[in-house]
N, C-alpha and C positions, 0 to 999 in steps of 0.2 A: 496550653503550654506554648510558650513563645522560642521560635526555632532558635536555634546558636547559629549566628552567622560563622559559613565555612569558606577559607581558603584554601579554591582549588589545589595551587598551588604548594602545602601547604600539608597532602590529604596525601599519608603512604600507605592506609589499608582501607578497604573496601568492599563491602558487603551486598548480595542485591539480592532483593524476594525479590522473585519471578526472574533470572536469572536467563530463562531459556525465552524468551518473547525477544521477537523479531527488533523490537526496536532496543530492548532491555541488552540485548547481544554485544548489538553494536557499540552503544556505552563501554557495557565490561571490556570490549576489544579496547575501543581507545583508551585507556586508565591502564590494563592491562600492555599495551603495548609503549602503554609514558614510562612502563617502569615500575606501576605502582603493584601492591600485593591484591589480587582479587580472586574472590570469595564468593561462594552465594550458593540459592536454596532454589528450585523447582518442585513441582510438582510430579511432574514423570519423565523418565530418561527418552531423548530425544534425539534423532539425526542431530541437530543443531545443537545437543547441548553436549554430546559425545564429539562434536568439534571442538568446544569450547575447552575438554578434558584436552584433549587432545594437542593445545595450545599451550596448556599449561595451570587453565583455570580449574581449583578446583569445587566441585558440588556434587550436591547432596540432597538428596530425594524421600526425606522426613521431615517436618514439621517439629521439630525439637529444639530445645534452646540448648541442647549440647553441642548439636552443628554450629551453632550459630559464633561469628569473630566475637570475642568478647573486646578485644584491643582494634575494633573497627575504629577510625576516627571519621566518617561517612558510612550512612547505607541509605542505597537507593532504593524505590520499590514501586514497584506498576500497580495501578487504579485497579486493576484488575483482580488483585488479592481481596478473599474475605476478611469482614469486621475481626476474627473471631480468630486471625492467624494468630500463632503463640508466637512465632519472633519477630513480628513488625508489633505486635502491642510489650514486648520485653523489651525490644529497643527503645520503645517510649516512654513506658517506665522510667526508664531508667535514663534519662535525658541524652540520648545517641542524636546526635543530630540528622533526621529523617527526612527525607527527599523525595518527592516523584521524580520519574525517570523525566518528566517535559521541564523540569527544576531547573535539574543539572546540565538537559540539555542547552536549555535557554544560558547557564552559565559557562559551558564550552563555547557557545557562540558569540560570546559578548565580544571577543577581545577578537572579533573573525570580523570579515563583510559576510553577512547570512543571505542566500541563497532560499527561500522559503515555499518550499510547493504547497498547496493545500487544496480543497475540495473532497467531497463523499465518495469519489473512486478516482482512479488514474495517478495516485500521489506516486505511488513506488514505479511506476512506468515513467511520467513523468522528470523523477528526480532521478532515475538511472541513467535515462535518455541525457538529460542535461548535464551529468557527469560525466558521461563518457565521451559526449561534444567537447566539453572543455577538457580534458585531461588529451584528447586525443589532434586538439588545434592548441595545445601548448600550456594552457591553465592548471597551473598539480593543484589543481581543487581537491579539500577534505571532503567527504560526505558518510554521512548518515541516513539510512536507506531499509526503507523499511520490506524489504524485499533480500531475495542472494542474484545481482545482474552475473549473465550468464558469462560474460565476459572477463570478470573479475572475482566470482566465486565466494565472495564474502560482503557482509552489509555493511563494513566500514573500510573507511580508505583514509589513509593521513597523505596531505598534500603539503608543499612550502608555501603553497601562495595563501594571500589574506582572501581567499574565498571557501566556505562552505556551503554546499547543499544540504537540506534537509524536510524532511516531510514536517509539515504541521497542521499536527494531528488535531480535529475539531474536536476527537472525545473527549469529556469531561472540561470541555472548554484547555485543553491543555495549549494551543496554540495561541493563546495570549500572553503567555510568557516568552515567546519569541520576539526579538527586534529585526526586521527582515530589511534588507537594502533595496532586493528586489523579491517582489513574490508574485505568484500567482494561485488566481481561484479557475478553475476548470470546471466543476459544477457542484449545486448545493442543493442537492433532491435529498429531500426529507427520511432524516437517520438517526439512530442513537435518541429514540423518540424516549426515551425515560430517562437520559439526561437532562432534554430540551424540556421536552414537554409537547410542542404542537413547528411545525415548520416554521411558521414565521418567528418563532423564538433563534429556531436554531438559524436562520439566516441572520440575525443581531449578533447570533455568535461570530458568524463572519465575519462582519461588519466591526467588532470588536479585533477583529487580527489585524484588517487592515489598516487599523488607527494604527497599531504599530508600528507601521512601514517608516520609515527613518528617514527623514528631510531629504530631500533630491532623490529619492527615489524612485522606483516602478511598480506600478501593478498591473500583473498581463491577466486579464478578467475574459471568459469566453463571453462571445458577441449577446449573447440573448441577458444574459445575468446582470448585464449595468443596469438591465429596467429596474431591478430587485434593488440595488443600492440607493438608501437614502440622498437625499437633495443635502444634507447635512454633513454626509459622509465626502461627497464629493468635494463641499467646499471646504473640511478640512484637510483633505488631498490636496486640495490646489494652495493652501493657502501654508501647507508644506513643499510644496513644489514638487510632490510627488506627479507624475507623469501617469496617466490612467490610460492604458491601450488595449484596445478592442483583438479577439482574435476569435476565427471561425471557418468556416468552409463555404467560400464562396459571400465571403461577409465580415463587418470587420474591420478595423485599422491594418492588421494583417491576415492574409487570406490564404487560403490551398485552394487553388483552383486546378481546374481541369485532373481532377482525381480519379486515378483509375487504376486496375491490374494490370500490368502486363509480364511474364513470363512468373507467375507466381509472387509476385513484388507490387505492392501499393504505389503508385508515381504519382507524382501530384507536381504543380510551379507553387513557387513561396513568392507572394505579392505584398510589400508593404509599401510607404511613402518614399524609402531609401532603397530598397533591395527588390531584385526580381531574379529569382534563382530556381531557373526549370528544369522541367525534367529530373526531380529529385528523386531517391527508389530510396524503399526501405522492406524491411523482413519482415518487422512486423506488421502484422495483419490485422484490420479493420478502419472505420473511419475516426475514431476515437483516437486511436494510434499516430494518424495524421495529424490532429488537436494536438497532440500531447508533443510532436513534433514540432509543431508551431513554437510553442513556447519553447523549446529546447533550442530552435535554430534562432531566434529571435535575443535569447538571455546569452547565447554565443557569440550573434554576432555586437552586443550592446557589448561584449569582451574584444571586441575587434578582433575577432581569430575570423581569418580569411575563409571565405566564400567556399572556396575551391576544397580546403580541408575539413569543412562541412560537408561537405558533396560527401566526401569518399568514409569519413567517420560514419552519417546516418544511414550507408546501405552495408556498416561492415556491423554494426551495432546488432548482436544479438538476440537481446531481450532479457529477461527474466524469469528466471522459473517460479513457475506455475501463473504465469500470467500467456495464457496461451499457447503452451510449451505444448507441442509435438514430440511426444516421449517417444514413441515405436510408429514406426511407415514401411509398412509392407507395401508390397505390389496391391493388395487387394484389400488394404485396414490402413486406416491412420488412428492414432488416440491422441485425446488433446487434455493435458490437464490445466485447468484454469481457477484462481481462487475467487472466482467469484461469488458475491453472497449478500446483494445488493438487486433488485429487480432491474435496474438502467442497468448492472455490471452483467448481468445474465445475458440482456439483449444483445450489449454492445460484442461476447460471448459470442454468440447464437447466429447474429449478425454477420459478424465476422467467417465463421466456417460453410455458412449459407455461399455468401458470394465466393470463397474459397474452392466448395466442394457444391456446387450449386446442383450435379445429378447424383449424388448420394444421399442414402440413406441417413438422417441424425439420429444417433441416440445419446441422449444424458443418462447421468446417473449424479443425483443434486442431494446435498446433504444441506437443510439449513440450518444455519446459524445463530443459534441461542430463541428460548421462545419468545421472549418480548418482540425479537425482531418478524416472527414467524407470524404473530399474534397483528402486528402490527401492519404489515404486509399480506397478506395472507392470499387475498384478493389479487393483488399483481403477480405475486409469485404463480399461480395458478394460470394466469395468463400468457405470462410471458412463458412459461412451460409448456402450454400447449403447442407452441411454435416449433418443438423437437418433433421429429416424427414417433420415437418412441424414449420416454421418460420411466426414469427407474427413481423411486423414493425411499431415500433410506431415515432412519431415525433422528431427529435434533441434534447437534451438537451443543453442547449446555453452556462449555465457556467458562463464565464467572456465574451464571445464573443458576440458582433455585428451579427446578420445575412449574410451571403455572398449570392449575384444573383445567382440563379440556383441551391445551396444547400441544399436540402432535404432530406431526410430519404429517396427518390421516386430513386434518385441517385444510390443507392445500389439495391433497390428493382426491378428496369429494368435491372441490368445487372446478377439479378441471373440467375442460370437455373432451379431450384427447383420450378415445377409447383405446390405443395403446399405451396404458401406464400401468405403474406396476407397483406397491411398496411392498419391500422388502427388509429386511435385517442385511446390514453391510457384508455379513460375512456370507450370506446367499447371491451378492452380486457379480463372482467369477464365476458360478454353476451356471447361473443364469444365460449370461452373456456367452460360455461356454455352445451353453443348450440353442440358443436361439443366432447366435453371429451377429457380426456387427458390419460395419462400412466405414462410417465417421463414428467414434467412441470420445464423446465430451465429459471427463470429472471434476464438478465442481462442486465449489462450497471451502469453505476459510477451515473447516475444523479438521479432525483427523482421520479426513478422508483422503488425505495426501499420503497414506499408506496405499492404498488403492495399488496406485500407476503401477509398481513394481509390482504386484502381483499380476496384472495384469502385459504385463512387457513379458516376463517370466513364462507365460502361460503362450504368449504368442508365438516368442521369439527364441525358444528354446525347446 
């Protein structure tokens, strides 16, 4: 069946399966906030989808073609819905003109200069980061944001200027339908292996985004990763006049050198061909966070916003919740809740609270992420786990997936060597932690294990 081409503009009612997903949100926000009537279906009621009530949007938590807009004239829906949902296959029936959410996004963005983050972790750090550079040295940049930045409390922002930021996303190859002005790749370690198939697949998929990059353009690429770009690729970057810039630590077209803590703050100088801007602080914490800043001070100052109101924007810059968020700090406990759920995302994690908290105690408590990815990793997970001093393992979060024979949480947990770990059932992990105390308290993992923190803040701080 051949789509009906839609005009945005054009489009008064609005329908979305999967309604509550991070990036799915931020759509309904913007459509919702043009004016238009929006609509849509989730699966389970959610902090985020009780905001979304709360704005005005309304949803509905059945699987029924009674909920569903009959007078939609658009519905969007995330990759993430099963073959077998009843109201993405009744919309199709019945010839509704049907969308991925990376569609429409690609169609918001046409009529914008696009802003393109991408890479296997750091997208929503990243593209916060560079939003609130720009918006805070003068750019009213839009963005779409695959995160809630702490500072702004919601994942979408409408700005007047012709700039948008936006994450683009490698799953299901959806970031080939972006046209990016300027983008960046930050890293491409091997993910989403039952999309791809084998890593060097999924790097083609990269490589497919940056063709899109739009004549006079940029691509800010971390220093190790241009080995990975074809000789082909290159030439038709150059041969669009797109501008290919190296960045790294300590390496690079642009660099962070001299990287260091001091008074609980990351410092580092920003070295490129044009700029030398030292002594820079920021909150967030790790050396990943530095990378991520690179590209953030670099795409601001390609916006000409002055030096000076970089400085004071990147050490006022919050962060992101659950991207290393410091939920409760006693005198005697910290907790940190992190979505990480990637083995590089764990370290860079781990990492991070190590040099932070380098004479305490670590403990996680790690939930992973769908079993393909568990099945597939299984081996690193286990390793980069043992690097906690003490590891709690709670049950898979399934996601979009089906269960697979023999995949378990138990999988990683037999092949660590860290003789303090522990698996558990999620709802045994405050008795636990009760029972035994903590120092540094790490919750990670993407699924709905972001219930956690609050029981845990509750249980401390009250």
């Amino acid at each position: 069946m051949q789509k009906r081409e839609i005009d945005l503009e054009k489009v008064k009612r609005i329908f979305f399966i999967g309604i509550g997903g991070i990036g799915m949100s931020a759509i309904a926000r913007y459509f919702h906030q043009s004016g238009m009537k929006v609509s849509g279906y989730d699966k389970t009621e959610t902090v985020l989808t009780k905001k979304l009530v709360e704005e005005g949007i309304k949803i509905s938590y059945v699987d029924q073609i009674e909920i569903l807009d009959k007078n939609a004239d658009l519905v969007v829906y995330t990759p993430a819905i099963p073959d077998d949902h009843k109201g993405w296959n009744w919309y199709k029936e019945y010839s509704f003109p049907v969308y991925k959410r990376a569609e429409i996004l690609a169609m918001i963005s046409h009529h914008k200069k696009s802003i393109c983050i991408a890479g296997t972790h750091g997208k929503t750090s990243t593209s916060s980061m560079v939003t609130f550079l720009l918006r805070e040295c003068g750019v009213d940049a839009s963005a779409f944001i695959g995160g809630i930045p702490t500072d702004y409390n919601t994942n979408f922002l409408y700005g007047e200027s012709d700039w948008v930021v936006m994450e683009a996303d490698e799953y299901d190859r959806s970031f080939w339908q972006l046209s990016p002005d300027v983008a960046s790749i930050a890293s491409m370690d091997a993910d989403h292996l039952d999309i791809y198939g084998s890593h060097e697949v999924m790097i083609e998929g990269f490589e497919g985004f940056a063709k899109k990059i739009n004549a006079d353009g940029v691509l800010l690429i971390k220093e190790p990763l241009q080995a990975d770009l074809s000789d082909q690729l290159k030439s038709e970057l150059n041969e669009k006049n797109v501008r290919l810039r190296s960045f790294g630590i300590e390496s690079g077209d642009i660099q962070a050198q001299n990287v260091r803590v001091e008074n609980g703050l990351y410092t580092f100088d920003y070295i490129s061909d044009k700029y030398i801007l030292e002594n820079l602080s920021m909150k967030m914490p790790g050396q990943h966070n530095v990378e991520n800043a690179l590209v953030a001070i670099s795409i601001a100052l390609e916006r000409t916003c002055d030096p000076n109101d970089i400085r004071k924007a990147l050490k006022s810059f919050s962060g992101i919740k659950r991207r290393f968020e410091i939920f409760s700090q006693t005198k005697d406990v910290v907790m940190i809740d992190d979505y990480a759920h990637h083995p590089t995302e764990l370290r860079m994690a781990i990492d991070a609270a190590r040099n932070l908290y380098p004479d305490k105690k670590l403990t996680g408590v790690f939930q992973p992420h769908l079993f393909s990815r568990t099945l597939d990793f299984c081996d690193e997970f286990a390793l980069v786990l043992d690097e906690l001093d003490e590891c709690i393992l709670i049950p898979i979060y399934p996601a979009r997936e089906l269960p697979i024979e023999g995949v378990t949480s138990k999988i990683i947990f037999d092949k660590m060597k860290n003789v303090n770990k522990h698996l558990l059932g999620k709802n045994e992990v405050l008795q636990h932690v009760k029972e035994r105390g903590v120092e540094v308290l790490m919750v990670l993992g993407a699924g709905d294990i972001d219930t956690l923190p609050k029981q845990l803040k509750d249980w401390k701080e009250n």
